[in-house]
PANU-325658 format. One line per 10 residues: their letters; for each residue x, y, z of C-alpha. Coordinates in pm, 1 decimal, m for minus. Layout:
A = X,Y,Z ~ ... $
***
This chain:
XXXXXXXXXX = 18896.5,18935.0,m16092.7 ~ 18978.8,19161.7,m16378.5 ~ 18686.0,19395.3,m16351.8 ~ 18804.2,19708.4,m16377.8 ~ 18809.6,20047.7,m16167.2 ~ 18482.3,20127.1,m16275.6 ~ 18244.7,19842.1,m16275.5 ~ 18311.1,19894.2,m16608.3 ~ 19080.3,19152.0,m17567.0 ~ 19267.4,19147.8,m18510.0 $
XXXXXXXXXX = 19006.3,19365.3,m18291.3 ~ 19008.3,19120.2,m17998.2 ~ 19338.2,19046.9,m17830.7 ~ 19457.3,18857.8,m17510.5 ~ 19628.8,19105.1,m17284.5 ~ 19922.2,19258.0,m17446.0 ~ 20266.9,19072.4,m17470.3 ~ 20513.2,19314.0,m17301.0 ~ 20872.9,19139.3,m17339.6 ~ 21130.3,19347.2,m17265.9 $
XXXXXXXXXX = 21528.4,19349.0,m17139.8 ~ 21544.9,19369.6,m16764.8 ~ 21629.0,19764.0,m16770.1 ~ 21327.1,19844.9,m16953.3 ~ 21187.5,19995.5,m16648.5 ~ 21411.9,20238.8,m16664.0 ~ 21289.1,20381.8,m16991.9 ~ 20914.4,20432.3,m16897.6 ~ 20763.0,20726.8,m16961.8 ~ 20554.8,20764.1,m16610.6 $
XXXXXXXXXX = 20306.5,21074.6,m16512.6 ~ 20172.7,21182.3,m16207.0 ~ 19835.3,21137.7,m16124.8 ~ 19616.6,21242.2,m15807.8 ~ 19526.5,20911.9,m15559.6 ~ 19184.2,20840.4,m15533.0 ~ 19057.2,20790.6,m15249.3 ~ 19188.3,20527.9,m15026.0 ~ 18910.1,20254.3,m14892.3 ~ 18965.7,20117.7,m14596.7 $
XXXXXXXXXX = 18798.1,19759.1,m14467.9 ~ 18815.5,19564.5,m14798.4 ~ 19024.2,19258.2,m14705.0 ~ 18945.3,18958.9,m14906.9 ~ 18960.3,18691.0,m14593.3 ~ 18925.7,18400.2,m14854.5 ~ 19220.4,18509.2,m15010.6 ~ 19449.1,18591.5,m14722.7 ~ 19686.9,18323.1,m14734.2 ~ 19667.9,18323.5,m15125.4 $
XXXXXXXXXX = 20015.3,18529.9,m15147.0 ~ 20233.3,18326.5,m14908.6 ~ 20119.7,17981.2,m15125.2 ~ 20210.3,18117.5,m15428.4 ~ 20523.0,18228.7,m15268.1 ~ 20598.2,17914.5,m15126.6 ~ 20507.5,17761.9,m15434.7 ~ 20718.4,17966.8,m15652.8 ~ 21050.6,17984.7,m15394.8 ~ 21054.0,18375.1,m15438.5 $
XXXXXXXXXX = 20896.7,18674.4,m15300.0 ~ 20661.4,18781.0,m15563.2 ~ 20584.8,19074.9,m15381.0 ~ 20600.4,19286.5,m15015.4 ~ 20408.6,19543.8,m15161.2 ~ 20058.3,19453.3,m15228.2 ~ 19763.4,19227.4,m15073.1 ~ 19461.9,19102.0,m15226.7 ~ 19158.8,19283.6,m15150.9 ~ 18781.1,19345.2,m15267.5 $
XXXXXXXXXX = 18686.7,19618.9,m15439.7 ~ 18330.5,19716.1,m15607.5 ~ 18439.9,19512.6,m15910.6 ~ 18573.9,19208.5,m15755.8 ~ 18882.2,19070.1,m15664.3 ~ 19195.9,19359.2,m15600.8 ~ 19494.5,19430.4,m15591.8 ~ 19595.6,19710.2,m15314.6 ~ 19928.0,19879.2,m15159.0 ~ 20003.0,19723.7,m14830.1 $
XXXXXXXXXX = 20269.3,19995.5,m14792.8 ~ 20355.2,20350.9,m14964.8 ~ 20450.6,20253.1,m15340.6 ~ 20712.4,20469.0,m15526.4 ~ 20662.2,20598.9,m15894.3 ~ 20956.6,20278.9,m16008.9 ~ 20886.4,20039.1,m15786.8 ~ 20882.0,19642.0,m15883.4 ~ 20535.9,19643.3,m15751.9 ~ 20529.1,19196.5,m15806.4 $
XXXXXXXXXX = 20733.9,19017.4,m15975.0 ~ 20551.5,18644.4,m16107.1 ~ 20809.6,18398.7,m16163.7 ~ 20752.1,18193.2,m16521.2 ~ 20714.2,17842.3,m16296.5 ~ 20431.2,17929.6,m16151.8 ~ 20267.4,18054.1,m16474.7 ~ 19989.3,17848.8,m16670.6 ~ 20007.7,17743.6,m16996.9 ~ 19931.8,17533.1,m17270.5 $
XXXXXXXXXX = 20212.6,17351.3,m17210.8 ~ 20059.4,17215.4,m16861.4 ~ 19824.7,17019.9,m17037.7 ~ 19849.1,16667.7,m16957.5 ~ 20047.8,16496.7,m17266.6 ~ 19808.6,16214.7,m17344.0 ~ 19563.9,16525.8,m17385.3 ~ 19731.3,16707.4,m17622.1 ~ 19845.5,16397.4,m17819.5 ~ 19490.6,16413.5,m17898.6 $
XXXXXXXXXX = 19477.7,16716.4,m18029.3 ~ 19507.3,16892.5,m18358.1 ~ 19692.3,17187.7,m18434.1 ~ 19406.4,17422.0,m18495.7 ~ 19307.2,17374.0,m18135.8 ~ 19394.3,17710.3,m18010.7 ~ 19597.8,17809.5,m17708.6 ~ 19294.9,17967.8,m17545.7 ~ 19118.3,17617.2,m17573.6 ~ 19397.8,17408.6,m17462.9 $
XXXXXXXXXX = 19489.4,17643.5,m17143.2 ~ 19061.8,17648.0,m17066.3 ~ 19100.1,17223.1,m17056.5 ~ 19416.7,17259.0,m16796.6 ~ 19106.3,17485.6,m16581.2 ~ 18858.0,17194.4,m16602.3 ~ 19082.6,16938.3,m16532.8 ~ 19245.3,17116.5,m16226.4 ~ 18863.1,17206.3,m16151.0 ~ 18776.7,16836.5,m16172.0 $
XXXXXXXXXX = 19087.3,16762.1,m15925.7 ~ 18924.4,16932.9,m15630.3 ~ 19140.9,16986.4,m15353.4 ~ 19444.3,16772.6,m15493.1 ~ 19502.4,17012.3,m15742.1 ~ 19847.7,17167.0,m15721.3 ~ 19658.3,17500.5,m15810.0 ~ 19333.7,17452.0,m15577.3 ~ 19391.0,17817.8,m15411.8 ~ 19474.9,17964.2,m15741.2 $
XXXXXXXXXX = 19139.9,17786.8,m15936.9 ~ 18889.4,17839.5,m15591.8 ~ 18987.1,18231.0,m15661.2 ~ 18879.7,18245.2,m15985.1 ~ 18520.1,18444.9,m16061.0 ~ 18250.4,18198.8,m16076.3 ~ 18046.2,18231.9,m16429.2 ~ 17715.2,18380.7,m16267.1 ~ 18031.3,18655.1,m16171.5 ~ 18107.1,18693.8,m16530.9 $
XXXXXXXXXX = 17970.1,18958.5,m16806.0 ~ 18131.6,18890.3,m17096.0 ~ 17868.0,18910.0,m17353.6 ~ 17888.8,18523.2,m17467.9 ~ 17700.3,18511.2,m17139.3 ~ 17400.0,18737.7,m17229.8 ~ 17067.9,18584.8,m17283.5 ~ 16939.8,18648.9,m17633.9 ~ 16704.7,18935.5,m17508.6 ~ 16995.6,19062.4,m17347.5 $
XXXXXXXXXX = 17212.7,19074.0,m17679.2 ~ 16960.8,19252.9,m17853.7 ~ 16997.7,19549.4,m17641.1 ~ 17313.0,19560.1,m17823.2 ~ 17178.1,19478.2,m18186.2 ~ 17300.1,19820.3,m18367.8 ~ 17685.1,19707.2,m18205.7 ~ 17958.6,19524.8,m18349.7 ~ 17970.9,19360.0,m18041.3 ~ 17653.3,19123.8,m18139.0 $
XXXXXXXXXX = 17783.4,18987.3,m18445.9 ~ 18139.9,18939.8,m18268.4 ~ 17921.4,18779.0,m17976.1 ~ 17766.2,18520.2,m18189.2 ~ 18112.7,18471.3,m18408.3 ~ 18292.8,18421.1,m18035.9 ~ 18018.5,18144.1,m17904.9 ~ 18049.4,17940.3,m18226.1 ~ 18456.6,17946.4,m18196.5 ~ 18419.9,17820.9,m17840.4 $
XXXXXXXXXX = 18118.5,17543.9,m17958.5 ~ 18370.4,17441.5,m18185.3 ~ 18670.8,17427.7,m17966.0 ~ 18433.0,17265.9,m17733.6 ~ 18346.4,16956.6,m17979.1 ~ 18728.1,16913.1,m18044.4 ~ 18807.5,16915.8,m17613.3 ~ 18526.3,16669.2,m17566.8 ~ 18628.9,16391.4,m17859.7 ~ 18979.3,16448.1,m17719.4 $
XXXXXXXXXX = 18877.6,16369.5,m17320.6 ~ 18616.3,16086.6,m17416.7 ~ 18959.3,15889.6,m17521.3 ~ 19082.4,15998.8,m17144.1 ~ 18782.1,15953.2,m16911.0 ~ 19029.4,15915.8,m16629.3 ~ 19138.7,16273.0,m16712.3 ~ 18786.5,16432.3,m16731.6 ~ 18498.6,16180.7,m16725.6 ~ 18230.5,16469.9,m16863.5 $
XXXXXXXXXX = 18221.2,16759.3,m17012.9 ~ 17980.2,17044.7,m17019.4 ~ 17985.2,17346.3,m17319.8 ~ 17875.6,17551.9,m16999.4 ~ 18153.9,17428.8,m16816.2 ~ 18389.5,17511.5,m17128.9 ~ 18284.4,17810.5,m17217.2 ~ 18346.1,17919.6,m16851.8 ~ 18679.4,17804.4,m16858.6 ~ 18712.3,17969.8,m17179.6 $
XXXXXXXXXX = 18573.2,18318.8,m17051.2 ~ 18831.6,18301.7,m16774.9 ~ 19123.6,18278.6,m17028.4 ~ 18995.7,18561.9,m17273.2 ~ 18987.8,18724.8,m16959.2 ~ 19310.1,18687.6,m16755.1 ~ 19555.7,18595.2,m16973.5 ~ 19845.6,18747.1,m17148.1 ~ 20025.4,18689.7,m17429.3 ~ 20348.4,18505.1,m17356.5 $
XXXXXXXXXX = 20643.3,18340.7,m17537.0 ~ 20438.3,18006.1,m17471.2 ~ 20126.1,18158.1,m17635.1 ~ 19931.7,18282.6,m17344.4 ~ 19958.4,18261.2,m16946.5 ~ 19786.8,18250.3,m16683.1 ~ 19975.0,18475.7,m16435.5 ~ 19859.9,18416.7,m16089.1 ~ 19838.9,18688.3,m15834.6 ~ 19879.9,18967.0,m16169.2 $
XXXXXXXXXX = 19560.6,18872.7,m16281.1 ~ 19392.8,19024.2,m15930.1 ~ 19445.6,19366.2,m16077.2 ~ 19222.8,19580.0,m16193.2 ~ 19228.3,19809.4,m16529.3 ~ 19279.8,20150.8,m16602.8 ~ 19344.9,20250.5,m16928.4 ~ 19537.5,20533.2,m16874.2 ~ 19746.5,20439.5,m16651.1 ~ 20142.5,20336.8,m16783.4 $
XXXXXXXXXX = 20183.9,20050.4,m16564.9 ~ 20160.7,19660.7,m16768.3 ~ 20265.4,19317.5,m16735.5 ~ 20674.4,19336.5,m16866.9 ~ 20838.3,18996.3,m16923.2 ~ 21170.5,18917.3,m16846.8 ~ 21266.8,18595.1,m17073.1 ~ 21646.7,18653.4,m16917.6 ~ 21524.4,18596.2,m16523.6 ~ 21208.1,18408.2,m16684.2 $
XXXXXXXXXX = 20948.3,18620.7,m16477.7 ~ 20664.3,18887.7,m16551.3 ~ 20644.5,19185.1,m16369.7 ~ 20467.6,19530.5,m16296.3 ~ 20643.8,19858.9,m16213.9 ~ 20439.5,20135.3,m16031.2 ~ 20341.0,20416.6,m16296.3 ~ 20296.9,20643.7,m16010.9 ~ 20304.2,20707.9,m15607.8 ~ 19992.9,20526.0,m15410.3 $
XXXXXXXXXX = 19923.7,20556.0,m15077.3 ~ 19922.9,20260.7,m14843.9 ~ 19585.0,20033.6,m14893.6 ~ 19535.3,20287.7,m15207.0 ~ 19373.7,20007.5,m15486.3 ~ 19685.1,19977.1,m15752.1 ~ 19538.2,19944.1,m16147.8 ~ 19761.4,19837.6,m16424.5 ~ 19637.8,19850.7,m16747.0 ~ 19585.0,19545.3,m16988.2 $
XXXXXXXXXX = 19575.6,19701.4,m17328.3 ~ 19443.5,20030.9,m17562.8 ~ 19117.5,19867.9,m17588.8 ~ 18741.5,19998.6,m17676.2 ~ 18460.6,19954.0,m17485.6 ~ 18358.9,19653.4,m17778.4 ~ 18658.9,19444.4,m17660.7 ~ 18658.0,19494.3,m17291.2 ~ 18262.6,19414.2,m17301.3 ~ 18300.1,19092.4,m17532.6 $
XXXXXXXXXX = 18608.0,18964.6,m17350.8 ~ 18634.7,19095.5,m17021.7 ~ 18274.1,19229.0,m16936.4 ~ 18309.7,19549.5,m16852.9 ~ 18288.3,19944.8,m16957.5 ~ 18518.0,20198.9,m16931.8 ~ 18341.4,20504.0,m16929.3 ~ 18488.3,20783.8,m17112.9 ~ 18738.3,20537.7,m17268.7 ~ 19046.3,20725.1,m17417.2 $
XXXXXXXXXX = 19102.8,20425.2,m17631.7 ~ 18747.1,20385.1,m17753.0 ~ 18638.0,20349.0,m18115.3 ~ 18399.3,20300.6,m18358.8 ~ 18349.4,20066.9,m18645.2 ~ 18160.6,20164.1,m18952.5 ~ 18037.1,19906.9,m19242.0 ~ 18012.6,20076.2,m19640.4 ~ 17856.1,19865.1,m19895.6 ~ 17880.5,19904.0,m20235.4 $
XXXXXXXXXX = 17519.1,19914.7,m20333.1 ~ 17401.7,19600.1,m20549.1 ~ 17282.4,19794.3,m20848.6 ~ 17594.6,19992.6,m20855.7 ~ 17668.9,19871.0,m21222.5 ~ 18067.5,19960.5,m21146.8 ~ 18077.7,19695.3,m20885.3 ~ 18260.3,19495.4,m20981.6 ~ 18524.3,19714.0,m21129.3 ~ 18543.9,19871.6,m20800.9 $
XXXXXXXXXX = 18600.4,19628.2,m20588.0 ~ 18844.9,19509.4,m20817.8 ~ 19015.7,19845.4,m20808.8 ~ 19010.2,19831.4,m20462.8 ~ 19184.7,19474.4,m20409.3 ~ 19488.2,19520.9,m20618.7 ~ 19565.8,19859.2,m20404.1 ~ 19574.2,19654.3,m20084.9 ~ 19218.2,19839.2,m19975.5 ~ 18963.2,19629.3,m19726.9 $
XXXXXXXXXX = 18695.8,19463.9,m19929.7 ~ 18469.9,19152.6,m19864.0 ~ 18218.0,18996.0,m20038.1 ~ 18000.4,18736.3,m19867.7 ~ 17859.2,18430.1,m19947.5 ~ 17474.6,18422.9,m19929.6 ~ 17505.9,18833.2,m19906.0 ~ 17426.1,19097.1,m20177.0 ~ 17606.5,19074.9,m20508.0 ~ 17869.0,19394.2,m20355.6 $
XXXXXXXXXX = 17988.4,19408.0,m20060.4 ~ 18236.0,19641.0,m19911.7 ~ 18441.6,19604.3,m19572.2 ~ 18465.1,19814.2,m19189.9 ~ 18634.5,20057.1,m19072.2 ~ 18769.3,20190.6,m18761.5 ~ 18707.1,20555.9,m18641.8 ~ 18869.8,20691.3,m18340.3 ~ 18764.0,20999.0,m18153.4 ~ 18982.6,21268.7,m18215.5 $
XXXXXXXXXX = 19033.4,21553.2,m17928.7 ~ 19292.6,21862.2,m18010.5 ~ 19259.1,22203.1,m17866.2 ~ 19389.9,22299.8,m18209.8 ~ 19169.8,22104.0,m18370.9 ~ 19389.2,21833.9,m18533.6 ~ 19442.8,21492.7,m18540.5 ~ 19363.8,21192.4,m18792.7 ~ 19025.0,21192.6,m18779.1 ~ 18865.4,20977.5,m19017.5 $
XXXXXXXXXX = 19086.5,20717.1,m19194.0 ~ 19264.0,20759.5,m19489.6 ~ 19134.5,20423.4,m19632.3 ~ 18790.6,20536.6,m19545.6 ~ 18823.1,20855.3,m19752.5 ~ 18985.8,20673.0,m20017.2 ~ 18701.4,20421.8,m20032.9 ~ 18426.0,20673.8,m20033.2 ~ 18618.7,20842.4,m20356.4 ~ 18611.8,20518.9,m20525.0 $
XXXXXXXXXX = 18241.0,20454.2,m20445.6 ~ 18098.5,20809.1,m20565.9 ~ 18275.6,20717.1,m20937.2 ~ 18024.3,20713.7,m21197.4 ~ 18258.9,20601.4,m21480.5 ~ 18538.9,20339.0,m21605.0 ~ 18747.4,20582.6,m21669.8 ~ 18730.2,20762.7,m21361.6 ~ 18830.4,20480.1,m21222.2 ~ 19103.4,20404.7,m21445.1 $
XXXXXXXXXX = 19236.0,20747.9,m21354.3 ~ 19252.2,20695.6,m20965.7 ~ 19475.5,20367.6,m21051.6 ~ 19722.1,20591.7,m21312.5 ~ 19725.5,20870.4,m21034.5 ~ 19811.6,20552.5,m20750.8 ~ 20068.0,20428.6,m20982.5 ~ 20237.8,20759.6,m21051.0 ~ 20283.5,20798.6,m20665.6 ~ 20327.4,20623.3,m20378.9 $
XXXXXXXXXX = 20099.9,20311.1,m20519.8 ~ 19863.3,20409.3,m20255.3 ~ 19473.7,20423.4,m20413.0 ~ 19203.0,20771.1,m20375.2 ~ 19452.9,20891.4,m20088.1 ~ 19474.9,21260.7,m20301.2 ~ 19121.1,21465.3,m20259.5 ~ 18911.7,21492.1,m20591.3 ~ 19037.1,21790.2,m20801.0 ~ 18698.0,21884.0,m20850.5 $
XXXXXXXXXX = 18619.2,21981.7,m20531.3 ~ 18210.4,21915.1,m20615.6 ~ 18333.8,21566.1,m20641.4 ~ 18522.2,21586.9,m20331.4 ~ 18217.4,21688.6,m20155.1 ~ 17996.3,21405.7,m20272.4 ~ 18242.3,21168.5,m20142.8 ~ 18243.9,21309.7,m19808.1 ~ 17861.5,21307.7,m19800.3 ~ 17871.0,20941.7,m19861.5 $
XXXXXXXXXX = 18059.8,20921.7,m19514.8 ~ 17810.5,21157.1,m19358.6 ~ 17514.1,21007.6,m19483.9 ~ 17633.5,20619.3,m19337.7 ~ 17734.0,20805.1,m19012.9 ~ 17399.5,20987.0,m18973.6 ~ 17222.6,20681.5,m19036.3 ~ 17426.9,20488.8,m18810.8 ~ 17358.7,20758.4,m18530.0 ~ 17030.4,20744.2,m18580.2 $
XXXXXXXXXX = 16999.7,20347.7,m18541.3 ~ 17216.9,20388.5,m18197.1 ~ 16955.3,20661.6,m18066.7 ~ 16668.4,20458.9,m18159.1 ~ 16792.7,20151.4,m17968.3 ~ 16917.9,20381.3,m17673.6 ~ 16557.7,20521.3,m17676.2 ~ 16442.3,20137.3,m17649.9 ~ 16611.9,20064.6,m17322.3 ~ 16376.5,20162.7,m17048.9 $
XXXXXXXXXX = 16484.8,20215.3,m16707.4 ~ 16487.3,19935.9,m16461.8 ~ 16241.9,19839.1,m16224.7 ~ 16335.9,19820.7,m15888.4 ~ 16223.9,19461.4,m15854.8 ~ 16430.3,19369.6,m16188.3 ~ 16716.1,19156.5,m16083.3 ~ 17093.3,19325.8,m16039.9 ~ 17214.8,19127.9,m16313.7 ~ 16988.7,19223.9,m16614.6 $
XXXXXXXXXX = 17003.0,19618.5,m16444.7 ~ 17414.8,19555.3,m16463.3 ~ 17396.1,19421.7,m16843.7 ~ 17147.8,19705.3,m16981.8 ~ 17354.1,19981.0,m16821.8 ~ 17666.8,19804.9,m16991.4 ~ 17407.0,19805.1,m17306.9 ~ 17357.2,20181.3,m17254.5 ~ 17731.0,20297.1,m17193.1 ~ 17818.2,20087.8,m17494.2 $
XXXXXXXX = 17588.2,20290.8,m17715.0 ~ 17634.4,20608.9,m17553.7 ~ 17976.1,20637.5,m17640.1 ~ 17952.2,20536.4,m18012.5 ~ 17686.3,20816.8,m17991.1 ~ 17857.2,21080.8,m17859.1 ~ 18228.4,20995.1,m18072.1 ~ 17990.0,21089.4,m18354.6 $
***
């Protein structure tokens, strides 16, 4: 299962679509890495005659370089010979893909179109589930991770979410669960009409079936796959190897970013995520995550009597903004901060439309507003993006930023503070989800 090398998808994102001509491979930008260590003895017997089904299945060799073994995180994929930096490591042909457009026609009749992809290819799981052995795709669904195997944080407890209270992750959590409860509603009314399909219908069961998609799939020409096999691999997010697809020879495939040594555990890499949208959708934490980042929430204060002008300001130049209902009378909008690491000490740092918002929210009068729309309009259109010529003013809207990012420190240190260590006799699952907790904070902390 896609655990990654550790045990560690707007913001969230299926794995990323890769299409790409057929010599694409040829224009990779690889690097050499030292092998890790190779393990020896981790043969997956339930999954030894996986490959030569899925060959038979498909007509093709997919691949005469890898096996499926077990790793600390699950389910692996490992060299069963010495791998070249270049190599077609597998090679998935499209007709032995799932996707939406598996699901059984009198199904999707039933349907409407805001039933999303995701949804639709999570049914095709619970019917082949229901199907048992007759299933066309019993070895492929017996493989999949089980949910008690599964630590995507729609599957946290409530006590266990509010380790992660100060995150993003918790609202995005509770947003996630009520997509999938309302998917879920639409599924059922649509299978009650088909009883011969699916006779019942669990949200546990769907939201299962649902966590497997958000966690294997890739984006694909026929909105997202399920690529059998592919999916065994575990992530590393620096390594240069992905799922390409070939819509000429109709198949998805991997090419080796680097040499590994025979039974060496091979990691591709399914995106540039953070550690907020591997937890949510694939349940894991990279530590030290190159791609990791950090969102930060400004308000415009409520008795900020420029409110209104401001965020007015800030809409017609194109700048984030949200007000919501049942909220204060302002509101203002997030932003992403990514770690920055130069030995000369450059980079992006914060972003642009952050400055620019913090100018905007230090401006005391009309008509300094009115000014930062002339200067906007004089230039490239873009609003604040030019520092404060009076650099005192300049200064104050930094310390805006400094003052939110202080405070937000301070709320992750308190709630890191807050999560005790484990007792021994505390079961591996909770001890699993608070050090996830812990990591997840940590690295907000120390991006700071």
């Amino acid at each position: 299962m896609p655990l990654l090398s550790k045990c560690i998808n707007p913001r969230r994102s299926l794995r990323q679509l890769f299409t790409t001509a057929h010599c694409f491979s040829n224009k990779l930008n690889f690097s050499s890495s030292p092998a890790p260590e190779v393990l020896l003895n981790h043969h997956d017997e339930e999954c030894v005659d996986f490959l030569p089904w899925l060959e038979g299945k498909a007509g093709v060799e997919i691949s005469s370089k890898l096996y499926v073994g077990k790793s600390a995180c699950g389910r692996s994929l490992f060299a069963s010979k010495s791998i070249q930096t270049g190599d077609c490591i597998l090679r998935v042909p499209y007709n032995v893909q799932i996707a939406p457009d598996n699901l059984l026609p009198k199904v999707a009749s039933l349907l409407d179109n805001e039933t999303g992809n995701v949804a639709k290819l999570a049914t095709i799981i619970l019917i082949e589930q229901k199907r048992g052995q007759e299933s066309e795709w019993a070895p492929y669904i017996s493989c999949l991770p089980k949910s008690g195997e599964m630590h995507s944080t729609i599957f946290w407890s409530k006590s266990e979410l509010e380790m992660i209270h100060q995150s993003t992750v918790y609202q995005e959590t509770i947003e996630e669960k009520y997509q999938i409860e309302k998917d879920f509603l639409k599924i059922k009314a649509a299978l009650d009409h088909s009883p011969e399909v699916l006779d019942s219908i669990t949200l546990e069961d769907f939201m299962h079936a649902y966590a497997l998609v958000r966690s294997r799939a890739w984006g694909s020409t026929r909105g997202v796959s399920l690529i059998p096999f592919a999916d065994f691999a575990n992530h590393d997010g620096v390594s240069e190897a992905f799922i390409i697809n070939d819509e000429d020879k109709q198949v998805s495939e991997v090419i080796a970013d680097r040499d590994f040594a025979p039974h060496e555990e091979v990691l591709i890499r399914y995106g540039k995520f953070s550690n907020a949208t591997l937890l949510l959708e694939f349940g894991f934490i990279v530590p030290h995550n190159i791609h990791d980042q950090v969102q930060i929430h400004i308000d415009i204060p409520n008795h900020d009597f420029l409110g209104e002008m401001k965020l007015d300001i800030l809409r017609r130049h194109h700048l984030p903004t949200t007000r919501y209902a049942n909220g204060p009378e302002f509101s203002g909008d997030s932003f992403i901060i990514k770690e920055v690491r130069s030995a000369r000490g450059k980079g992006k740092g914060l972003p642009q439309s952050l400055r620019a918002f913090a100018r905007v929210l230090c401006c005391n009068s009309s008509q300094e507003l009115i000014d930062l729309a002339m200067e906007a309009a004089q230039n490239d259109g873009r609003l604040a993006r030019r520092p404060f010529k009076d650099s005192s003013r300049e200064i104050q809207a930094h310390e805006i930023l400094l003052s939110r990012i202080s405070q937000l420190i301070e709320e992750y240190s308190v709630s890191m503070k807050s999560l005790e260590p484990v007792a021994a006799s505390v079961c591996k699952r909770f001890a699993r989800r608070r050090q996830m907790a812990l990591d997840l904070l940590t690295a907000f902390h120390y991006q700071r």
